[in-house]
N, C-alpha and C positions, 0 to 999 in steps of 0.2 A: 895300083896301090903303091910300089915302090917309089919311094922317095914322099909318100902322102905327109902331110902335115897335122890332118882329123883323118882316123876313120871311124867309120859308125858302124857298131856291130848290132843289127836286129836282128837277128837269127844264130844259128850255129855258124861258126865262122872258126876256119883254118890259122889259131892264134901262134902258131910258132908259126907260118907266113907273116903274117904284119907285124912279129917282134924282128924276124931277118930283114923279111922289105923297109919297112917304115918304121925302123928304130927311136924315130924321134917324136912322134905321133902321139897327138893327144888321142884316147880312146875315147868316144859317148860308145856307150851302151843303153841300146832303146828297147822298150820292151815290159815283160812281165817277170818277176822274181828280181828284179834289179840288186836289191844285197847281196843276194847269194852269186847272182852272175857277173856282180863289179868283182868281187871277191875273187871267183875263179879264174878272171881277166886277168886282175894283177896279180894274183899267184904265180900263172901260169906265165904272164909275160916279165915279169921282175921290173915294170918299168914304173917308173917314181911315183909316188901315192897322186900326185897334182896332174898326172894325165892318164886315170883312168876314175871317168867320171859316167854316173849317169843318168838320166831324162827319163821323166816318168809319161812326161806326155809327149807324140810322135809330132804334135804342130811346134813345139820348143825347140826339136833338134834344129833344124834350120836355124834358127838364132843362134845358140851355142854356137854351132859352127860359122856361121860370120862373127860371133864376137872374138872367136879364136883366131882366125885367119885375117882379120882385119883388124886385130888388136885392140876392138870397140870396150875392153876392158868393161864390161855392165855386170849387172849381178842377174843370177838364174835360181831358178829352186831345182836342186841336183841330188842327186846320191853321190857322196863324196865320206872318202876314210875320214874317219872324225873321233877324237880316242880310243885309236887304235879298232874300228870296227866301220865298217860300212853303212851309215843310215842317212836320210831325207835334213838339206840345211840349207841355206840361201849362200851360193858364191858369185864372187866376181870372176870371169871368163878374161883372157886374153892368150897370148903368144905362151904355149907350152901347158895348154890347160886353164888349172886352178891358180888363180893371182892371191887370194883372201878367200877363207871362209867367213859369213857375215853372222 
């Protein structure tokens, strides 16, 4: 995980390790409860609203994450902060996360 660029939280996961290791790290979070567990992600890791994102369904993650890491810059249906609260909205993906919410 040190030095990751995405990581993907599907489970309970050690979030003060990937805010020390992977400081710069877009977050997905896949899964069930996705508001409330984007929510607890970036509380807890303090890291910019536009890289803790996430996936309602487990066949999308793989996309996100090549549109992140290969800067395919496309849009996704994401749980992403959206006036101030975490809910379901169509973004563009690239380098650092969130590029646009659509």
């Amino acid at each position: 995980m040190r030095g990751a660029d995405v990581v993907v939280l599907a489970g309970d996961a050690d979030l003060t390790e990937i805010a020390r290791s992977a400081p710069a790290a877009a977050v997905l979070v896949a899964g069930d409860a996705l508001e409330d567990r984007c929510k607890e992600a970036s509380d807890r890791l303090l890291f910019p609203r536009a890289r803790v994102i996430g996936i309602a369904e487990p066949a999308d993650v793989g996309a996100a994450v090549e549109s992140i890491v290969f800067e395919r810059d496309e849009p996704h249906d994401v749980i992403a902060m959206k006036h101030g609260r975490f809910g379901p909205c169509a973004a563009r993906l690239g380098r650092g996360g969130i590029r646009e919410i659509l």
